[in-house]
C-alpha positions as CSV (number, residue, x, y, z in Angstrom):
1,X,103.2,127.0,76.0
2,X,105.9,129.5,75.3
3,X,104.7,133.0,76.4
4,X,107.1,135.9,76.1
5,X,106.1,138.3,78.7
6,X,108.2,141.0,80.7
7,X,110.2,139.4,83.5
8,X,108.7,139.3,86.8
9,X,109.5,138.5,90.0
10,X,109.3,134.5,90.2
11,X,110.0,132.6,93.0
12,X,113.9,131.0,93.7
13,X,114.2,127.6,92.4
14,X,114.6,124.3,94.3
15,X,118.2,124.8,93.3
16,X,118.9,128.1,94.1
17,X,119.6,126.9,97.9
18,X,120.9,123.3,97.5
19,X,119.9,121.0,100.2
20,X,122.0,118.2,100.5
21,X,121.0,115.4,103.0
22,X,123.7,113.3,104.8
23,X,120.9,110.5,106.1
24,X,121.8,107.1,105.1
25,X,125.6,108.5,104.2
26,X,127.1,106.7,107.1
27,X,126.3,103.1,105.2
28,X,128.4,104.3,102.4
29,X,132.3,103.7,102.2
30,X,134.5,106.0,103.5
31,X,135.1,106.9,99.8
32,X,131.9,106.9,98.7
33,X,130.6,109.8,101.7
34,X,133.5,111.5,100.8
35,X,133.1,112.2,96.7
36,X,129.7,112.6,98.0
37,X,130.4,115.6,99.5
38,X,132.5,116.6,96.7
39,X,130.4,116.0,93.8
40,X,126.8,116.3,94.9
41,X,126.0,119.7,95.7
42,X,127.8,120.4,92.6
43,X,125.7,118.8,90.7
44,X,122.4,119.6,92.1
45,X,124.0,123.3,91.5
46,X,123.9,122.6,87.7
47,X,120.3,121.7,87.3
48,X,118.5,124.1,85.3
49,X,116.6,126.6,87.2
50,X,112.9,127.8,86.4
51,X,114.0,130.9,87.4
52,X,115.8,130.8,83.6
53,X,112.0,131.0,82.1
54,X,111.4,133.7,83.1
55,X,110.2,135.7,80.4
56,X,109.1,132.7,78.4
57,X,106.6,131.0,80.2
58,X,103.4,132.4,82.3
59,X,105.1,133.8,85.5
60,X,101.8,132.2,86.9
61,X,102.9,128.6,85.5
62,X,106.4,129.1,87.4
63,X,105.1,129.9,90.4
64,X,103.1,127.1,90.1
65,X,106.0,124.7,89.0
66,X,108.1,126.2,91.9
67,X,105.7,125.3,94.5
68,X,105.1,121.8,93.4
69,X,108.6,121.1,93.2
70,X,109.0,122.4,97.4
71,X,105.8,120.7,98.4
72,X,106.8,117.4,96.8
73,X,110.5,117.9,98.0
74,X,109.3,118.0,101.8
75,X,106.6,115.0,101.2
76,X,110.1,113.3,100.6
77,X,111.4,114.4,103.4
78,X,108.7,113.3,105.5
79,X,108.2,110.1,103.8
80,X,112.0,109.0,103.9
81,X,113.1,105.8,105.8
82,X,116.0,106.4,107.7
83,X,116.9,102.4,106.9
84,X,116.7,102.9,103.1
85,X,118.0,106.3,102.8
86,X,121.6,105.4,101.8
87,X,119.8,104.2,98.3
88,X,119.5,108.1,97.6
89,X,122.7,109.0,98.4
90,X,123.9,106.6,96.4
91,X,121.7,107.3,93.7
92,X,122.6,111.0,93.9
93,X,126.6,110.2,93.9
94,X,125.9,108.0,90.6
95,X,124.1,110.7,88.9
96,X,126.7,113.1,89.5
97,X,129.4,111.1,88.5
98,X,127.3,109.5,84.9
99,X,127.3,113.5,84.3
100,X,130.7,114.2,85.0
101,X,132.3,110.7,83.2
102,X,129.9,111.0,80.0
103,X,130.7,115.0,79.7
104,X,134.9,114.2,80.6
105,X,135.0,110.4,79.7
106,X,133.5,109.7,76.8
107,X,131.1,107.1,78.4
108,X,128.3,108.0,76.1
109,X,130.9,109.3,72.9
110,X,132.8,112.1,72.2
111,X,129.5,113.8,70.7
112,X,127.0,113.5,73.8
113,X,126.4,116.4,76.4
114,X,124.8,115.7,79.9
115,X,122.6,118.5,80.7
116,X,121.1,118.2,84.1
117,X,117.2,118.6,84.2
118,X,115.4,120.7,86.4
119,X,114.3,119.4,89.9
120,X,110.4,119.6,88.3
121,X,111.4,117.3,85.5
122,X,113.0,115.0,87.9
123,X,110.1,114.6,89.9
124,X,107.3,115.2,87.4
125,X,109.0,113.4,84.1
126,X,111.3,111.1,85.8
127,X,114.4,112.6,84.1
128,X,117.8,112.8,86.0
129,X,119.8,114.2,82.9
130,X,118.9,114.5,79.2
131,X,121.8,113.5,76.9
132,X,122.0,115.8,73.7
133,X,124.2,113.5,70.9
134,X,125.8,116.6,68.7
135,X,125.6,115.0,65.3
136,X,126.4,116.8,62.2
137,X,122.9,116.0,61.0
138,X,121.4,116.8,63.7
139,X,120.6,117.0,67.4
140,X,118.9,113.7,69.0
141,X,118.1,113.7,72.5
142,X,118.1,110.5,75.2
143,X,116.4,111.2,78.9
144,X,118.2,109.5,81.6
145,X,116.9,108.4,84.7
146,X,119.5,106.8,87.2
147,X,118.5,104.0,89.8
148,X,120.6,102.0,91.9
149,X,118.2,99.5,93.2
150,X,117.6,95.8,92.2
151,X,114.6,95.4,93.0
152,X,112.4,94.6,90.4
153,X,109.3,96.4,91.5
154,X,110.5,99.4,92.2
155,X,112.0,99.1,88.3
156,X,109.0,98.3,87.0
157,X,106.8,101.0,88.2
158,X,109.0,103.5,86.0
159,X,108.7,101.1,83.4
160,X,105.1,101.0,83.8
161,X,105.0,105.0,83.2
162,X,107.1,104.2,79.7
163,X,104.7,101.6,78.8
164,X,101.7,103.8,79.4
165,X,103.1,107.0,77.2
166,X,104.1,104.6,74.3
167,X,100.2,102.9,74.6
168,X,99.3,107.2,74.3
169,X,101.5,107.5,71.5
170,X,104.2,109.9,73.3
171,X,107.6,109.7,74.9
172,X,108.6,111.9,77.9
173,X,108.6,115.7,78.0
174,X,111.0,117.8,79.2
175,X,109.0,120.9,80.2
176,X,111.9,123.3,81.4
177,X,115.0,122.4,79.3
178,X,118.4,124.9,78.2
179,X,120.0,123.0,75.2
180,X,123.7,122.8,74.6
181,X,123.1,126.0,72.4
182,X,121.4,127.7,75.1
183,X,117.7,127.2,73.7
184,X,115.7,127.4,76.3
185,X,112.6,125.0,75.4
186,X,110.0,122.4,76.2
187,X,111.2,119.1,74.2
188,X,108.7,116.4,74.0
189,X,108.7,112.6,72.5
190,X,112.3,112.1,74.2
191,X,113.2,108.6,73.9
192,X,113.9,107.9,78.1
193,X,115.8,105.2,79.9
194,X,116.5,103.0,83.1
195,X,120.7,103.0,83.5
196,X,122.2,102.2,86.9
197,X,124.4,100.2,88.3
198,X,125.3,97.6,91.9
199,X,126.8,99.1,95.0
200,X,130.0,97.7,95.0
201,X,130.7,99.2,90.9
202,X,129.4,102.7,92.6
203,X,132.0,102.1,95.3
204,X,134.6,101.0,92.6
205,X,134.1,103.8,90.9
206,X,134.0,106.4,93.9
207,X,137.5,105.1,94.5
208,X,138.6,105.9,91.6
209,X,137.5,109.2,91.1
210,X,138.5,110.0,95.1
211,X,141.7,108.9,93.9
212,X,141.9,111.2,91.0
213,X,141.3,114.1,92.8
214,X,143.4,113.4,96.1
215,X,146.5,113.5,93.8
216,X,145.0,116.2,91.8
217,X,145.1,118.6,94.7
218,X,148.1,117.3,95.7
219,X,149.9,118.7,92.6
220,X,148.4,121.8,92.6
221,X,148.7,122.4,96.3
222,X,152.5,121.9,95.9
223,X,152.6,124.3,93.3
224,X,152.6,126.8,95.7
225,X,154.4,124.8,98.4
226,X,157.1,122.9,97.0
227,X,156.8,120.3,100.4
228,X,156.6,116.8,97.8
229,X,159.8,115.7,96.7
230,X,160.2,114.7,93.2
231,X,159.8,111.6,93.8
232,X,156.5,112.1,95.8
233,X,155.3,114.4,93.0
234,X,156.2,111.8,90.5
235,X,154.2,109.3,92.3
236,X,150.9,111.3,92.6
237,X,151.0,112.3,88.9
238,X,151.3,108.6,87.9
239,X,148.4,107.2,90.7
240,X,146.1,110.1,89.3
241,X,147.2,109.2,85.6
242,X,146.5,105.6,86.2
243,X,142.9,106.1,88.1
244,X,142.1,108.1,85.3
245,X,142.5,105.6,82.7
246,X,140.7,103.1,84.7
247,X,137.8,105.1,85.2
248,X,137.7,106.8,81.6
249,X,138.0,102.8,80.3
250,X,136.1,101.5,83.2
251,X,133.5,98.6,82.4
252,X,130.5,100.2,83.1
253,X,130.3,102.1,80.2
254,X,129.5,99.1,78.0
255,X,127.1,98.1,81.2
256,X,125.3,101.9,80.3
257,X,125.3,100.5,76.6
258,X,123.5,97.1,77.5
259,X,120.8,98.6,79.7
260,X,119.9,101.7,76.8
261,X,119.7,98.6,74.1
262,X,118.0,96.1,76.0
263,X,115.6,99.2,76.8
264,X,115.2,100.5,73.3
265,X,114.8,97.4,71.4
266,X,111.9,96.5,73.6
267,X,110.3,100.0,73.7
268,X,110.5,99.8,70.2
269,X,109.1,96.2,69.3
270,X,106.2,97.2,71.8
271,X,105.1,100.5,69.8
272,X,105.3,98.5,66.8
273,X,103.0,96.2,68.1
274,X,100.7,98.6,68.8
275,X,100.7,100.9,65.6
276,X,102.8,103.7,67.6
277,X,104.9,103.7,64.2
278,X,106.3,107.6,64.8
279,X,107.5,106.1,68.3
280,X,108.7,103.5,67.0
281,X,111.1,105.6,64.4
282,X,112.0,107.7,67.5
283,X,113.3,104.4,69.3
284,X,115.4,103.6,65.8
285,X,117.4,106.2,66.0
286,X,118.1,106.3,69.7
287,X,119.5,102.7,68.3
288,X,121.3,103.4,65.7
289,X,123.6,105.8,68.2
290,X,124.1,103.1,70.6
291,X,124.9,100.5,67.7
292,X,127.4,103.0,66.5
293,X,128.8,103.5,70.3
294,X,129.3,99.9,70.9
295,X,131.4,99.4,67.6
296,X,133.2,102.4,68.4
297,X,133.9,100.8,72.0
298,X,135.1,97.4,70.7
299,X,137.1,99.2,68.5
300,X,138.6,100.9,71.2
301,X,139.0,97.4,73.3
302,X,140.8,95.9,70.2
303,X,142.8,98.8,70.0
304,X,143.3,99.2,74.0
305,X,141.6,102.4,75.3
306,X,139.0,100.4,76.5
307,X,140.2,97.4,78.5
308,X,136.6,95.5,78.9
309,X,137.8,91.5,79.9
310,X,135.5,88.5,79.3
311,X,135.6,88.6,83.5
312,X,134.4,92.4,83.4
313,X,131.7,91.4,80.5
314,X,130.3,89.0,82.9
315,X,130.1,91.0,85.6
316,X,128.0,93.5,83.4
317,X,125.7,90.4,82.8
318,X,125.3,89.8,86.2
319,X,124.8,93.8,87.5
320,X,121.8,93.6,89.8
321,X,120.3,96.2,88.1
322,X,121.2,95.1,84.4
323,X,119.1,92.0,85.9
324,X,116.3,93.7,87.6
325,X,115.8,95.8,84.3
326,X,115.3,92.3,82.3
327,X,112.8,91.3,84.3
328,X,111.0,94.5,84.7
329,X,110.9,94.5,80.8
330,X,108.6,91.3,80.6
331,X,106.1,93.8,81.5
332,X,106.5,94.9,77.3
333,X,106.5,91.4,75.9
């Protein structure tokens, strides 16, 4: 698939002009609209342009890939309820903040990047961000794709699309991926994964990370003007320090943990059961990183960076998605 040809004039990616739609925002906390705004078209910035192929791949292929991606972007347009809109939003605020926690937080380990797929991988793969885990053996790669909904149906028909590569004897493709190295590449037989979370943990969280930033700019602004007492100072450096350690030890880390295992471990089991035996190898070591993560975590909890209480592990139990995802996986048993 790889072509090296002379560059050409391709046409601008879906990202080149970010559109960022505020329907459905108004549902959202006051909080929630606001990081939003902040973190959003920041992140739909950092998706990786086809415009980067250029001079890999058939110009022909990109203009082809371009137009797909802006005649399926305005079919959702069109298509969009007005009364279920604020799902997207908050779908697109989760994203942006898995990326930013897992790259600054450590959600997913000190060793995993977030790279932010292209808007034709998101719509044609299903992949919100692909997570490289920087091993000293190795690279091995996770594809993310982020829902906030509970509803079981809606799960399962992404779910469904898993079942039917395994049953093919493939994973997802990535056709327009920049690795951590710069690589530009296709990557197939990516392990991929349902993670979200409930409303009211994306509201938690937006709080928290509003917060941060509030007393962020705060400090910086009064580097130049001097107008906070020390004692105002004082108190916006320890609110920002003390949102930060919530959010960097927040609980849904080991919720992210739960869904990828739960996921895996029935992925897995299914290829087995159906002779997909280089899948199922695949799925094993996609396992093998999360068994080491959650050790790691509970380490951590014993040793206090990560402050996960029984209460906390219960709420994980009880996420409407964590839930909806068990269910949807009945459709691998």
């Amino acid at each position: 698939m790889a072509i090296e040809t002379a560059p050409s004039q391709v046409p601008a990616p879906a990202t080149a002009n970010v559109e960022i739609s505020e329907e459905g925002l108004e549902k959202l906390s006051e909080e929630e609209r606001k990081l939003h705004r902040l973190l959003v078209p920041k992140h739909k910035r950092s998706a990786i342009p086809l415009s980067k192929f250029e001079g890999l791949y058939d110009p022909a292929m990109i203009s082809a890939d371009a137009a797909y991606v802006e005649r399926m972007e305005r079919k959702f347009r069109e298509d969009e309820k007005p009364e279920l809109a604020h799902f997207q939003r908050r779908a697109e605020l989760l994203e942006a903040l898995m990326r930013e926690e897992i790259k600054s937080a450590g959600w997913l380990g000190e060793e995993a990047n977030p790279i932010t797929a292209s808007r034709y991988d998101d719509i044609k793969n299903g992949v919100d961000l692909v997570v490289e885990f920087l091993k000293k053996e190795g690279v091995n790669r996770l594809a993310l794709s982020v829902d906030v909904t509970s509803n079981v149906t809606s799960l399962e028909e992404k779910l469904q699309k898993i079942k039917g590569d395994i049953l093919e004897g493939h994973l997802t493709q990535v056709k327009y991926f920049v690795s951590s190295d710069g690589n530009r590449q296709e990557i197939k037989n990516v392990p991929r994964v349902v993670i979200g979370t409930e409303s009211n943990v994306i509201k938690e969280l937006s709080e928290l990370r509003l917060e941060i930033h509030v007393c962020a700019q705060a400090l910086m602004n009064n580097k130049e003007s001097r107008s906070l007492s020390p004692e105002t100072a004082e108190w916006y450096r320890t609110r920002g320090i003390q949102a930060k350690e919530k959010l960097t030890g927040h609980r849904i880390q080991m919720l992210i943990l739960d869904e990828i295992e739960i996921q895996t471990t029935s992925f897995m089991e299914f290829a087995g059961r159906n002779g997909q035996d280089q899948l199922v190898e695949e799925y094993e070591k996609t396992a093998g990183i999360i068994r080491d993560l959650r050790e790691s975590k509970h380490a951590a909890k014993e040793g206090g960076n990560v402050s996960v209480s029984n209460d906390e592990e219960f709420a994980n139990a009880n996420d409407g998605v964590f839930r909806a995802l068990q269910m949807g996986l009945k459709i691998f048993e």
